[in-house]
matplotlib code that plots the C-alpha trace (Angstrom):
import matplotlib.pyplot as plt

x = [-189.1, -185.5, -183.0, -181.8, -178.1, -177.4, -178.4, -180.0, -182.2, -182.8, -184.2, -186.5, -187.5, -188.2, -190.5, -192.4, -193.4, -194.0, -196.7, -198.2, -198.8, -200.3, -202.6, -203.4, -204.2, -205.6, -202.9, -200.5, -196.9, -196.0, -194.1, -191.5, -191.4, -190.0, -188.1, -185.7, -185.6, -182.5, -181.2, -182.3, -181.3, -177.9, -177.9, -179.1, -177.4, -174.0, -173.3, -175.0, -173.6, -176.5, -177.5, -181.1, -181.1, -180.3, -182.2, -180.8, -177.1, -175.3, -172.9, -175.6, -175.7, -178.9, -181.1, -183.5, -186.4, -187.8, -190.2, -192.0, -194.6, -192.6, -192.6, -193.5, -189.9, -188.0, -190.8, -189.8, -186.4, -186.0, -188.3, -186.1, -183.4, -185.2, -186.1, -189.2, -191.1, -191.8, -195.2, -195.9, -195.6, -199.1, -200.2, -199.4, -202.5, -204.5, -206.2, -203.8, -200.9, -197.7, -196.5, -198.4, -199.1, -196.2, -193.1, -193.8, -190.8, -192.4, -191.5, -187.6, -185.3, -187.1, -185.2, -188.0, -191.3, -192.0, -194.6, -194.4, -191.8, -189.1, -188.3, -186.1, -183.0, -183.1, -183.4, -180.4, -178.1, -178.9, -178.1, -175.2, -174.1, -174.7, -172.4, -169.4, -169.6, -170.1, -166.8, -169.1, -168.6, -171.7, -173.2, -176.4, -178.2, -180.5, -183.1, -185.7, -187.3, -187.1, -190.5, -189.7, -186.8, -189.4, -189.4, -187.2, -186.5, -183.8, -182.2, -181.5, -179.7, -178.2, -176.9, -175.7, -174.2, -171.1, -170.4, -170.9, -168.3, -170.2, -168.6, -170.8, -173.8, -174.8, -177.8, -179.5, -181.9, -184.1, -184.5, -187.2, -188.6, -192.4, -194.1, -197.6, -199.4, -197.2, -193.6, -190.6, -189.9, -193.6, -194.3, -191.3, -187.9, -185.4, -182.2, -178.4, -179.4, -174.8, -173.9, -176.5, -174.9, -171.8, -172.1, -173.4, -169.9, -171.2, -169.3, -171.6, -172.0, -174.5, -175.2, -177.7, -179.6, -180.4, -177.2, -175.7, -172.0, -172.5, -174.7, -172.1, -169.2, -171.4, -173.1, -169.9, -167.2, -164.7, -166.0, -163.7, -165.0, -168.1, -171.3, -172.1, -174.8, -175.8, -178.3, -179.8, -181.3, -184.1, -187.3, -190.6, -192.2, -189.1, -189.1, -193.0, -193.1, -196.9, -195.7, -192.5, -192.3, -196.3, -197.7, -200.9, -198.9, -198.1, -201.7, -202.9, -202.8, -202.8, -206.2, -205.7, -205.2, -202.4, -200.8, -200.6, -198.7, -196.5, -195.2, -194.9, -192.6, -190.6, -190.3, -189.4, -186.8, -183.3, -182.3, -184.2, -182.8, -179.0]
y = [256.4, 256.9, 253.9, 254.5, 256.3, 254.6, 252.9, 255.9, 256.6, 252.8, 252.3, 255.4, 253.8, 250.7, 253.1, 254.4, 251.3, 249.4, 252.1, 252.1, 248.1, 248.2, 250.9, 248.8, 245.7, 247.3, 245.0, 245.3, 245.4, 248.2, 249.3, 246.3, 246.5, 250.4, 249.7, 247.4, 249.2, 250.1, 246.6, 245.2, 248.4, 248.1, 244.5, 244.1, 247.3, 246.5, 243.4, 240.4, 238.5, 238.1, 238.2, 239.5, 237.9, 234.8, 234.4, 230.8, 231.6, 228.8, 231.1, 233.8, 234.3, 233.1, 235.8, 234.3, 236.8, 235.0, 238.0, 237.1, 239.4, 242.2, 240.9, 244.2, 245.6, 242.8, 242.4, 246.6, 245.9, 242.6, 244.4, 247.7, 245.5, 244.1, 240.6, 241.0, 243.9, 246.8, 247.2, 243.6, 245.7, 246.4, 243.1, 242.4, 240.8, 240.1, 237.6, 235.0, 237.4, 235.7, 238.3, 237.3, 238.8, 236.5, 235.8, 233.3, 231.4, 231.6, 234.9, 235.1, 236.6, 234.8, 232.0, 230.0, 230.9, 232.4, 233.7, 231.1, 232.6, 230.7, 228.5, 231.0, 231.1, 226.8, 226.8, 229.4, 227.4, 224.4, 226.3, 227.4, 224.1, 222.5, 225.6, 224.5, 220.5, 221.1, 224.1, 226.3, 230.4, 231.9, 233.2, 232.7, 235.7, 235.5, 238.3, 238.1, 240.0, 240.9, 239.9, 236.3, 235.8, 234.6, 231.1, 228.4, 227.4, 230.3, 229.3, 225.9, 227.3, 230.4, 227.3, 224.8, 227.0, 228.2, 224.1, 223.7, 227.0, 228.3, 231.3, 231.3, 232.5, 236.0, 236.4, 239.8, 241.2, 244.2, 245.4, 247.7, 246.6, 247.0, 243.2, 242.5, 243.3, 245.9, 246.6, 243.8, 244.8, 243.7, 240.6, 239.5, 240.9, 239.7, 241.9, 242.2, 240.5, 241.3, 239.7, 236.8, 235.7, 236.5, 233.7, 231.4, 232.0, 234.3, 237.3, 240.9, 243.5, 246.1, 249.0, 251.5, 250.0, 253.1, 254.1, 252.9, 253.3, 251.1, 248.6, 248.0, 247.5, 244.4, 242.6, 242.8, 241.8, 239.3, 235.8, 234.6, 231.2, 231.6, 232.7, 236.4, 238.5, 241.7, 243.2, 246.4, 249.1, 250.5, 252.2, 250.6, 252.7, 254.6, 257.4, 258.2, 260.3, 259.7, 255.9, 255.8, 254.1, 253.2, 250.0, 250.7, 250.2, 246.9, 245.7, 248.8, 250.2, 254.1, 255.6, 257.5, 260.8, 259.5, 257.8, 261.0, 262.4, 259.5, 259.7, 263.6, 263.2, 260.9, 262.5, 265.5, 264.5, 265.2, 263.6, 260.8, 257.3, 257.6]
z = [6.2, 5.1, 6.3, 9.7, 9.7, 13.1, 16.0, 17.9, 14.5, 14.2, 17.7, 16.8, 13.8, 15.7, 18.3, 15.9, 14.4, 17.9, 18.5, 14.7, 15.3, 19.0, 17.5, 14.6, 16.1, 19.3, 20.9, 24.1, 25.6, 24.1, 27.3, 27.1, 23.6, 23.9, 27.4, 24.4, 21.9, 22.2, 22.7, 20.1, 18.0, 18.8, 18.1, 14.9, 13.9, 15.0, 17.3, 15.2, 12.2, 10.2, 6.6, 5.6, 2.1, 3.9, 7.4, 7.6, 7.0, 9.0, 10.5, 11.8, 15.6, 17.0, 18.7, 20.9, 22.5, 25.3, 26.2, 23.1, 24.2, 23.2, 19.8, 18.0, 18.5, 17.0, 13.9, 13.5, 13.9, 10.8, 8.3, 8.7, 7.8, 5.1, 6.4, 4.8, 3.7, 5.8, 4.9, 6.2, 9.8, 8.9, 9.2, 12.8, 15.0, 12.1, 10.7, 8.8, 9.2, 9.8, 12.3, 15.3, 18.6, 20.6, 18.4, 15.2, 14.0, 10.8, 10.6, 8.4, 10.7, 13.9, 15.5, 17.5, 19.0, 22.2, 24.8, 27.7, 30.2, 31.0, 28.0, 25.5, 27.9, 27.8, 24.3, 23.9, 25.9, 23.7, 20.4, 23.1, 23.4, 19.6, 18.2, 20.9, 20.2, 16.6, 17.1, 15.2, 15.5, 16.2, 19.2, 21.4, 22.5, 24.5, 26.1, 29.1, 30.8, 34.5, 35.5, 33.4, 36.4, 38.3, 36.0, 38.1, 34.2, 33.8, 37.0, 36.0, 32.9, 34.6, 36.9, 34.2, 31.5, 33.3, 34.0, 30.2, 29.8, 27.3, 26.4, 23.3, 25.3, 26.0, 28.1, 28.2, 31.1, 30.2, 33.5, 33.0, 36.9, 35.8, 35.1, 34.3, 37.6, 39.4, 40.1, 40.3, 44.0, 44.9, 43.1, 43.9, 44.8, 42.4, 44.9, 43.5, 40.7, 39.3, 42.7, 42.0, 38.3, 40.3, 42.4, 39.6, 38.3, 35.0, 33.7, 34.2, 32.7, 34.5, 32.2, 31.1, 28.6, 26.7, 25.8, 23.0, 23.7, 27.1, 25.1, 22.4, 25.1, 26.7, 24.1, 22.1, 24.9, 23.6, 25.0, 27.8, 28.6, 30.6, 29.8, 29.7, 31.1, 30.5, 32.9, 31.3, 33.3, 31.2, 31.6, 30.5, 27.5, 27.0, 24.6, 25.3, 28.5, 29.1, 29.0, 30.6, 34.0, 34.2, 35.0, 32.5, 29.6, 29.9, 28.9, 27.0, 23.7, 22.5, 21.1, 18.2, 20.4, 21.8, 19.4, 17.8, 20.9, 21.1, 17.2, 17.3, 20.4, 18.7, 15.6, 17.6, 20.1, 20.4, 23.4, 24.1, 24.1, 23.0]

ax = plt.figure().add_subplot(projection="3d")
ax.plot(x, y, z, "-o")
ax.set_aspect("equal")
plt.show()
């Protein structure tokens, strides 16, 4: 696969691979994983400072996925920039692989382990926190789910990190509105979630989380102080139609059949996620 000639080819890229590893390891999640895609794409591709031949650069920005679940996007996304091999992808869900089914710190490129709800968004506000005593550049990004907004965890630090003034931290929302057993709006409501981070005195951006332009514009606002939240509207399973918008594939993972289906549309769109 030749190296990705911008963001919209790089969030293919990271797709394709997504699929290849739920396939593989007969795994889930593959809905989240596509609904952010293009977050993370965008990210890694032209937001964070980061170094691949050195994953511990002091400097880097921190990127913290709290929907560790999701972990097969992020795993595409180092190893296409060269964090470790690309044929390592092959490896995720197996026995003794490094590249686990929730998010392994152990992987280069990954900043801290996830998979219980709640807990990435507090850790990102502490590496928040140590870069602004320590007057250190770098940035804390954070993203979550919209299902994980049902952890009190995330309001305590949604709460706390505009007292702090950390302008440092950028929080990201993949607001796909699909979580593990059925639609946001029935589990439970989560409303104007702008006017709620409103009110806990954040700066908002509310965006279409597939397109790139808009994506770029938020995650890379100049910092003004207070934290900053980006709540991304975004489709789970985008880029598959047979998987976009449907609760089944949260859990499930492709048979061969359609696998097949999924990575000829892909190869063969045009429009898709921009």
């Amino acid at each position: 696969m030749a190296p990705a000639a911008n963001s919209t080819d790089y969030a293919r890229q990271i797709r394709l691979h997504a699929l290849k590893m739920v396939h593989a390891a007969k795994s889930s999640h593959i809905g989240g994983a596509l609904s952010m895609a293009d977050i993370v794409a965008v990210l890694y591709h032209d937001i964070l400072n980061i170094d691949p031949a050195n994953p511990a650069l002091p400097t880097r920005d921190r990127l913290i996925l709290s929907k560790g679940h999701c972990c097969t996007a992020l795993y595409a996304a180092l190893a296409l920039k060269d964090f470790f091999p690309v044929d390592e992808l092959a490896s995720y869900g197996q026995n003794n692989s490094r590249l686990m089914a929730h998010i392994s710190h152990k992987v280069p490129g990954v900043e801290f382990s996830t998979g219980s709800l709640g807990h990435g968004l507090p850790f990102g506000l502490g590496k928040a926190l140590a870069a602004q005593r320590r007057k250190l550049p770098w940035r804390a990004y954070v993203i979550v789910s919209d299902g994980e907004l049902d952890e009190g965890s995330n309001w305590e630090a949604i709460l706390l990190a505009p007292h702090l003034s950390l302008g440092n931290l950028r929080l990201v929302v993949d607001y796909n509105k699909i979580q593990s057993l059925g639609a946001v709006d029935d589990v439970i409501p989560l409303g104007n979630l702008a006017k709620k981070f409103h009110a806990f005195r954040w700066q908002v951006h509310e965006i279409d989380g597939h397109d790139h332009d808009q994506l770029r514009a938020a995650l890379g606002a100049p910092a003004t102080g207070v934290p900053q939240v980006t709540i991304a509207h975004t489709v789970k399973g985008k880029g598959v139609s047979f998987m976009e918008n449907k609760l089944l594939w949260h859990y499930r993972n492709p048979d061969d059949a359609q696998l097949a289906a999924a990575l000829a549309e892909l190869n063969n769109s045009t429009g898709g996620p921009r």
